[in-house]
N, C-alpha and C positions, 0 to 999 in steps of 0.2 A: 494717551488712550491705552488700555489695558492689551495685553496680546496675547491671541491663544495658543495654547502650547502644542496643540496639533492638530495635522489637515485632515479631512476624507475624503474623495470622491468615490462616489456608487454607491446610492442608498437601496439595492437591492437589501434581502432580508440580512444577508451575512453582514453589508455595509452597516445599515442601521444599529446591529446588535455588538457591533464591535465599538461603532460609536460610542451608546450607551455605557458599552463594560470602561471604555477610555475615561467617558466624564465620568461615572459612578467612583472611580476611584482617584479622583481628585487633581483631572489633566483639563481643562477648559477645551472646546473641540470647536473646530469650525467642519462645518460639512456644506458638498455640494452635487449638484446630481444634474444631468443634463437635462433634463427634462423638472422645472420648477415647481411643476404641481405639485408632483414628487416631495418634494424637501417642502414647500407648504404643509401636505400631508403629515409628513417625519413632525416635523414642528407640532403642529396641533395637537396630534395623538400623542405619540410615544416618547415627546420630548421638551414639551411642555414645561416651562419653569424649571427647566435644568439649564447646564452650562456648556450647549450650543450654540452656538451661532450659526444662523443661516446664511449661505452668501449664492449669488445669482448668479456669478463668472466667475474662469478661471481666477480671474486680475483680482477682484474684490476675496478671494480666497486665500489669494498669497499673501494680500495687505493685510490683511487679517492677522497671521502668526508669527510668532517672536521669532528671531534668529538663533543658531542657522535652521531653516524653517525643516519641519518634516510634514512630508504630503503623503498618504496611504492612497493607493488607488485600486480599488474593490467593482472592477469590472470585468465583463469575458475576456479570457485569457484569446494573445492571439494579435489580431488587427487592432480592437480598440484597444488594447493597451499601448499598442505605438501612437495611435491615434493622441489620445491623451497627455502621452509621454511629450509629444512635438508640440502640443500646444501650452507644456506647464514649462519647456526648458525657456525659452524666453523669457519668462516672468521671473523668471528665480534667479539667485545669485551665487558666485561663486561657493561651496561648503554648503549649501542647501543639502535637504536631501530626500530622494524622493522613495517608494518601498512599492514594491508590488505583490500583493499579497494574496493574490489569487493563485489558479493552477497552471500555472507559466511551462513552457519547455523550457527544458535546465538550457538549452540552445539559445533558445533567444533570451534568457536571461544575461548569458556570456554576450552578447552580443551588444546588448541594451548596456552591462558594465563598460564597455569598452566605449561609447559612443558618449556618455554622460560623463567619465573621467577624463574624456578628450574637452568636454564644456565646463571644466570644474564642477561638476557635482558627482555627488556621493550617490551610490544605489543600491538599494538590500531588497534580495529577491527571498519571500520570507515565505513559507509555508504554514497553512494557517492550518488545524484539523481541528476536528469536532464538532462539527454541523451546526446547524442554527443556534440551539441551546449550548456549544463551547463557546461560540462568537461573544455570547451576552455574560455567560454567567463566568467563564477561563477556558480559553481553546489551550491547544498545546501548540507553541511556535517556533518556526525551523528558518531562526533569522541567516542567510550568508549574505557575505559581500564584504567591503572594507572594513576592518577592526575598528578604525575612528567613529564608520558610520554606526554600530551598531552601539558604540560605550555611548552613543547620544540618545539613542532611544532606550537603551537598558534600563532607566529609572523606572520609563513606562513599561514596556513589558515584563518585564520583573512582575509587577503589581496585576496585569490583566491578564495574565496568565494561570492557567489551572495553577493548583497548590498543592502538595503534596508532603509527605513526611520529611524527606530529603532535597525540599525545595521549589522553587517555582518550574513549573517545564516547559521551559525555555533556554536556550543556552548557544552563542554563540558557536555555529555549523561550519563557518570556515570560507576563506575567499570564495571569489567568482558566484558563480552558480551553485553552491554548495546546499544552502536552504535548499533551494527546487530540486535539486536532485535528491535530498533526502525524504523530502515531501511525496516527489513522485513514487520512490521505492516503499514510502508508506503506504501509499494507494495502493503498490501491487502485492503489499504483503496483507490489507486489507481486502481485495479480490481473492485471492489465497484463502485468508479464514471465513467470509461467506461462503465460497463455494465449498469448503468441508464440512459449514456449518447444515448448508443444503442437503449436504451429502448424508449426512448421518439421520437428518429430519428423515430423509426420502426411505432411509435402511431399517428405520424406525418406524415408521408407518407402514411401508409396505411390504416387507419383511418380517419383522416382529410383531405387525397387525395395532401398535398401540393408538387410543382414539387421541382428541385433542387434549382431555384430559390427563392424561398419560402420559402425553407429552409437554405439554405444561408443566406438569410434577419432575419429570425425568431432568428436563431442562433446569427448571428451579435450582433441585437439585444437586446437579454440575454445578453450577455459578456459584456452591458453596462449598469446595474444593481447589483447595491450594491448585492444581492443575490448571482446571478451566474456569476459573470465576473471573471474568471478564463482563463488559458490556457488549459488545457483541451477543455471549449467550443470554445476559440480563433481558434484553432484551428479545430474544427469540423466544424467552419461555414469557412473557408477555402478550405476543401474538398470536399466541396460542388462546388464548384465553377472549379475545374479542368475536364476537357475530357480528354476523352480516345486516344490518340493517331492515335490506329485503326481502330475504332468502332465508334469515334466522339459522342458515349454516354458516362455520367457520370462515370467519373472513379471508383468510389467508388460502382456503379451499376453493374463493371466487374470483380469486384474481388471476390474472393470466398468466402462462410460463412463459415468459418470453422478458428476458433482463436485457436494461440500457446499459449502457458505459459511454463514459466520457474521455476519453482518451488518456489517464495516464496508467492504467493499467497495461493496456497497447505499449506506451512508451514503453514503459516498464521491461517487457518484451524482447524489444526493439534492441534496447540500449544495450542486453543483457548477452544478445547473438552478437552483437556488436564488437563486447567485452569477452568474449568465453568464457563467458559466466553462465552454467547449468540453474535455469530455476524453473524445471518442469513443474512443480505444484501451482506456479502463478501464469505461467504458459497454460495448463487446465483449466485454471479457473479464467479465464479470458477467451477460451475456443468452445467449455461451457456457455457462458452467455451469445454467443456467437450463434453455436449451437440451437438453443434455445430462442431466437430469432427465427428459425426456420419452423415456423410451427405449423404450418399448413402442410410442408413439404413432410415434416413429421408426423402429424395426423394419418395422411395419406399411407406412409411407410406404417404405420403401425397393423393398419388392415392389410396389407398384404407380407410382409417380413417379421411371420413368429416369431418367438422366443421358447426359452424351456417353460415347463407348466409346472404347476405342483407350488405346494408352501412349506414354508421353512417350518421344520418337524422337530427340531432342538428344544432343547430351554430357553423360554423365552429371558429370564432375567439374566441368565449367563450369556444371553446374547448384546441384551443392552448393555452390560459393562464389557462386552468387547465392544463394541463401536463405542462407549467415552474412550477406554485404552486406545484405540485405533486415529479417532479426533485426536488425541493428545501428539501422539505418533507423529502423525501428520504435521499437526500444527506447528510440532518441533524445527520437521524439516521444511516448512514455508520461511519460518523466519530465519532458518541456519542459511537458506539462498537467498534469502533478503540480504542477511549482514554479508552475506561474502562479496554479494553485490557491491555494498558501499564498500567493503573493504579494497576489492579492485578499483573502484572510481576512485577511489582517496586518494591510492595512491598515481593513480593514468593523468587524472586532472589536479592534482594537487592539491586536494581540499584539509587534507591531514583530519580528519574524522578522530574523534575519539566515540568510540561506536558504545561504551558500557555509558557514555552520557546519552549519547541518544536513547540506548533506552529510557535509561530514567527519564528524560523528557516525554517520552509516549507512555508514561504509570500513570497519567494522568489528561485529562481533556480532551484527549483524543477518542478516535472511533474502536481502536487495535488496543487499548490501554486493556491490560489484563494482570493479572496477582503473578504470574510466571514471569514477566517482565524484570522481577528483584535477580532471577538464576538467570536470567541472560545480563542484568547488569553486575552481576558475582562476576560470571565467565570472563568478560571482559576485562573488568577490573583487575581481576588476578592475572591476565595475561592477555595487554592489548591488541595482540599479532596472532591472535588466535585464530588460523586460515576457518575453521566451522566451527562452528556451534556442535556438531555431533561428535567434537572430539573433546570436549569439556568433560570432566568428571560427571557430572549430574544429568544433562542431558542421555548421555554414553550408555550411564547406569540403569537409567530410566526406559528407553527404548530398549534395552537387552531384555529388561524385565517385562514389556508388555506387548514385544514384536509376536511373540504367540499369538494373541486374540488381536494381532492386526492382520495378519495373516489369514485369520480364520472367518475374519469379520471380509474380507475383499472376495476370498476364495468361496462363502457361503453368497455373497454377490453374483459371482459370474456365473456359480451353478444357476441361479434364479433368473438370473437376465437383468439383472439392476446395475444402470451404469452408476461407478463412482470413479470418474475419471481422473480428480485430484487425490482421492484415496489412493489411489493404484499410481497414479504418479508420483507420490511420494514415497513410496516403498521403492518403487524404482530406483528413485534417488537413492535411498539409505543403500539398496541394494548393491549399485552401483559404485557409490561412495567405498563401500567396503572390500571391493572386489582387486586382490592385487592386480588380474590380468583379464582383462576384457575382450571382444570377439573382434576388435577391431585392427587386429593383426591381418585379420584376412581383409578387412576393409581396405586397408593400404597396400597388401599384393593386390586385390581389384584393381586398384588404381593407378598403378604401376602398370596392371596388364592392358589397359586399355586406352591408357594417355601417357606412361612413361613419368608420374608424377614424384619417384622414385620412394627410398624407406629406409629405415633406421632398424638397427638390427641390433637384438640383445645381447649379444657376444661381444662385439666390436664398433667403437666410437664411428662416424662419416655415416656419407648418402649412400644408399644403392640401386641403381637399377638390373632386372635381370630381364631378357630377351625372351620373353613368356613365347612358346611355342604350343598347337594343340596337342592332347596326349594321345599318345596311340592306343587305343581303344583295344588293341589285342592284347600289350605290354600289360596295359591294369590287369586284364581278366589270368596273367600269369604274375602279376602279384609284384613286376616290376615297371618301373619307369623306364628302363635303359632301352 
């Protein structure tokens, strides 16, 4: 009897569509789902006289695929996937190998490695991106885990993966937890460009007065410039263009402000305080959405805690090309804290990252895929150990030349009262980045003076503490300490 060439469990929507992209490109698939109406359903509609096989249990799933078997499991990250995981290691055999391809912590991904190579099997913690429509048609894939396990699945994802000029995008990420941890920093360098993308909507509208049409056009527009022509903006100048069914106003004018997350932007975060890793643009955009959650509490503030009055008296068209200069700006330095990110974990957890390939793996099917994406895989390429992004030629050159109207575009901001939290954080950044010497010499006498934490001194190598005493309040007003 014939055997299929690969597993699925979890026919939610991303389950089903990755199925399909798996059989469409000529891998036979068995799928399974815990709930069997379910995969009844999958069957009847969407799968229909293709090269599924439906199976009812774990057991009858695993007999189903040829050796050494591969099992995808496309459920909530978290519980059920240990869930899952406990009930498939039994059935399988030594060299099996099983992939989780959901939004896993890169934590328990190490974890789950460790537990399945102690049972002989193989585990690839693989990051999937590109939402429903990558699943089916080529997402972009962030396979990590053992070399062996992944040259077994390479034929396949090779093939089901977006496509691209310079190839499929996908590309083995590196031991342990390496996929998930690249996946996660993608999610928070994709928090990052919505919430600038927000930003500039917000400074456009109510700033510059442009209506939906305007913005629609403006939008367009961008996406057809080597800078910002991404999906991301593809799509935002899209939603500008839909009404409201019942209201016959702007869809996107009827829906609430109040944004969800799902936890790997947080990680993202997290991991980043963890590392001393600086990535205020993505720390923004995640205290945004937070922010934005408190909407009642916000209502309320808004009638009683003015702001300045008045509207912006400038040119309006010299405004809108500083806020694209300003996005661009930004957007630079989201991704320059993204890559530094990985570049620290690469080398903390030893995943040896080749980071101008991950670009190129995100040019394509993913959500973040954008035309700029070729000058961060330039940057790399020419010089792997590159600590930022903002010290590449191109990037360097580019922000020098349009730090003017980033500047003018945040500062015409705060005169009006328009928060752009991620805007202003990334200038920060840049700011900061550039600064030989920062205020935070007095931060460490603080701390010294009040816990003895001791400090480092520009003249001379070692620790110091000094026995801070208060000042004599007469001594200053004659101009000496003594």
């Amino acid at each position: 009897m014939t055997k299929q060439s690969f597993g699925l469990i979890g026919l939610a929507v991303m389950g089903e569509n990755l199925a399909l992209n798996i059989e469409r490109n000529g891998f036979p698939i068995a799928v399974y789902n815990r709930t069997s109406e379910k995969t009844d359903e999958f069957m009847k509609k969407r799968a229909g006289g293709k090269q599924v096989k439906p199976t009812y249990s774990l057991e009858e799933l695993v007999d189903s695929l040829e050796r050494p078997r591969k099992v995808m499991i496309m459920v909530k990250a978290g519980g059920p996937v240990d869930a899952v995981i406990n009930q498939l290691k039994p059935l399988l055999e030594p060299g099996d190998i099983i992939i989780d391809g959901g939004n896993s912590l890169f934590n328990d991904t190490d974890r789950r490695t460790v537990e399945l190579e102690a049972a002989g099997l193989q585990f690839i913690g693989m990051g999937v991106s590109g939402g429903e429509e990558g699943a089916l048609h080529g997402p972009s894939l962030m396979p990590g885990g053992q070399k062996s396990a992944y040259q077994s699945i390479e034929p396949i994802v090779n093939k089901i993966a977006a496509q691209v000029s310079d190839g499929p995008c996908v590309t083995y990420i590196g031991p342990k937890s390496a996929g998930h941890y690249v996946k996660m920093v993608h999610n928070g360098i994709e928090y990052g460009d919505m919430q600038l993308i927000a930003e500039a909507y917000d400074l456009l509208k109510n700033v510059a007065g442009l209506d939906r049409k305007d913005l629609h056009e403006t939008f367009k527009e961008w996406n057809t410039t080597e800078e910002l022509e991404s999906f991301l903006i593809e799509i935002t100048a899209d939603i500008f263009t839909k009404l409201d069914d019942t209201t016959g106003q702007p869809l996107v004018e009827v829906i609430l402000d109040a944004a969800g997350q799902k936890g790997t932007g947080r990680w993202t975060v997290m991991t980043s305080l963890e590392m001393g890793v600086p990535i205020p643009t993505i720390v923004a955009a995640v205290n945004a959405r937070v922010m934005s959650s408190l909407k009642n509490e916000r209502v309320a503030a808004s009638k009683s805690l003015p702001g300045p009055e008045g509207k912006y008296s400038g040119d309006i068209k010299s405004f809108v090309n500083d806020v694209r200069d300003a996005l661009y700006c930004s957007k630079i330095c989201s991704y320059a804290q993204g890559m530094a990110l990985l570049q620290k974990a690469s080398k903390e957890f030893g995943y040896e990252l080749h980071l101008g390939e991950i670009a190129r793996i995100w040019k394509g099917g993913c959500i973040i895929r954008a035309g700029f994406l070729n000058k961060i895989q330039t940057a790399f390429g020419q010089n792997p150990e590159l600590p930022n992004l903002l010290l590449s030629d191109y990037f360097r050159e580019t922000i020098l030349a349009k730090q003017a109207a980033w500047r003018n575009v945040i500062a015409t901001a705060a005169k009006l009262g328009v928060a752009c939290p991620a805007f202003s954080a990334s200038l920060d950044y840049f700011d900061s980045y550039r600064s030989a010497r920062l205020p935070q010499n007095l931060t460490q006498a603080q701390r010294d003076y009040f816990g003895a934490h001791t400090y480092e001194r520009v003249d001379q190598p070692g620790s110091f503490h000094t026995e801070w005493t208060p000042v004599d309040q007469a001594s200053l007003s004659l101009g000496t300490t003594d």
